[in-house]
C-alpha positions in Angstrom: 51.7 143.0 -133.0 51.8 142.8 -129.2 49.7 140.5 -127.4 47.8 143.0 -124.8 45.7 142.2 -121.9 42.6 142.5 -123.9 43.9 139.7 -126.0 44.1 137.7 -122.7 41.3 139.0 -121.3 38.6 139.0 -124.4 40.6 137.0 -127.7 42.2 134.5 -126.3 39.4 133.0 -123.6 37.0 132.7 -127.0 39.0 131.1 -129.0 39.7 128.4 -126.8 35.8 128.0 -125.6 35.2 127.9 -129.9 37.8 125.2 -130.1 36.6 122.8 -127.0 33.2 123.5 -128.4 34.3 121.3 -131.5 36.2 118.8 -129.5 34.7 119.0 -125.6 36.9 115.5 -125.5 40.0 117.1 -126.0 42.1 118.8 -123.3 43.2 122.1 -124.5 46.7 123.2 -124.7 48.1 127.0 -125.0 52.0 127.7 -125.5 53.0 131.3 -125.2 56.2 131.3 -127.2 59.0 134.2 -126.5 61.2 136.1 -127.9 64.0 134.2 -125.7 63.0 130.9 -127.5 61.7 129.6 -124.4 57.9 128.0 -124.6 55.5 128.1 -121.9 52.3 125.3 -121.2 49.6 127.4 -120.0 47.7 126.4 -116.6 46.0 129.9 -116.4 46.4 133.6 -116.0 46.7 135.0 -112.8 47.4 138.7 -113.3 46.7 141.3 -116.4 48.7 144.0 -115.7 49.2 147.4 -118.1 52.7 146.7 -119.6 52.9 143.2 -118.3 50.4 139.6 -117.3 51.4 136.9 -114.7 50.8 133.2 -115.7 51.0 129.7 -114.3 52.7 127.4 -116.2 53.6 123.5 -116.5 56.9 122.9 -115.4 56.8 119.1 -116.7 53.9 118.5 -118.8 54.2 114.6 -119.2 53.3 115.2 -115.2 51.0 118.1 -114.9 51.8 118.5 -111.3 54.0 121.5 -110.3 53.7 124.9 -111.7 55.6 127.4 -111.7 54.7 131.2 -112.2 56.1 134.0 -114.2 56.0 137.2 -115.0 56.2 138.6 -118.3 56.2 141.9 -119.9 53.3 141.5 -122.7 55.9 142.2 -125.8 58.0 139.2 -125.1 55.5 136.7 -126.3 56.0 136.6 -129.7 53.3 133.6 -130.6 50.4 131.8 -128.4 49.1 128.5 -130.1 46.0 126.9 -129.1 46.0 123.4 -129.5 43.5 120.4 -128.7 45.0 116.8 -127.0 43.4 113.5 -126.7 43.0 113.2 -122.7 45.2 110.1 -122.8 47.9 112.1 -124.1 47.4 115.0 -122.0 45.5 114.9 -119.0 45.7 118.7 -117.6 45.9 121.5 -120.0 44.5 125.5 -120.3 42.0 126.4 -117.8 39.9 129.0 -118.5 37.6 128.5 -115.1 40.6 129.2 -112.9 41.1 132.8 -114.6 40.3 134.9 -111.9 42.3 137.0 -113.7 42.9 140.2 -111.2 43.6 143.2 -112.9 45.6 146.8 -112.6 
């Protein structure tokens, strides 16, 4: 299975409203996890692209302050995890109202 831009664009977007929907407390937390072993803390997607999507990620996320973006072709994340935190564990997570997601 390869996560496409209609994943990003359609799936993944509901999923995460149905789960703050439970839990509108919680901060919500995406990790895309790659084939590298590496795991990146979703801010937001930037870009949907056709063989490849841009994201902003956490670079520290005990802080939640800097960001840095990447570029990824879409069959290198292996696993995306949705996850709900309590906001004194987690104060910045997933946004979905900064996806201005361009497109092309």
């Amino acid at each position: 299975m390869t996560f496409d831009a209609s994943f990003y664009r359609e799936t993944l977007p509901e999923r995460v409203t149905v789960e703050c929907q439970s839990r509108p407390d919680a901060v919500p937390v995406v990790n895309l996890h790659l084939a590298n072993g590496q795991v990146l803390d979703l801010c937001h997607i930037v870009h949907l692209g056709d063989a490849w999507l841009t994201v902003q990620y956490f670079r520290d996320v005990q802080a939640c302050d800097d960001m840095d973006l990447a570029f990824l072709p879409y069959g290198l994340v292996t696993l995306v995890t949705v996850s709900l935190h309590h906001p004194t564990s987690r104060r910045i997570g997933f946004s979905l109202g900064e996806q201005s997601v361009s497109e092309g």
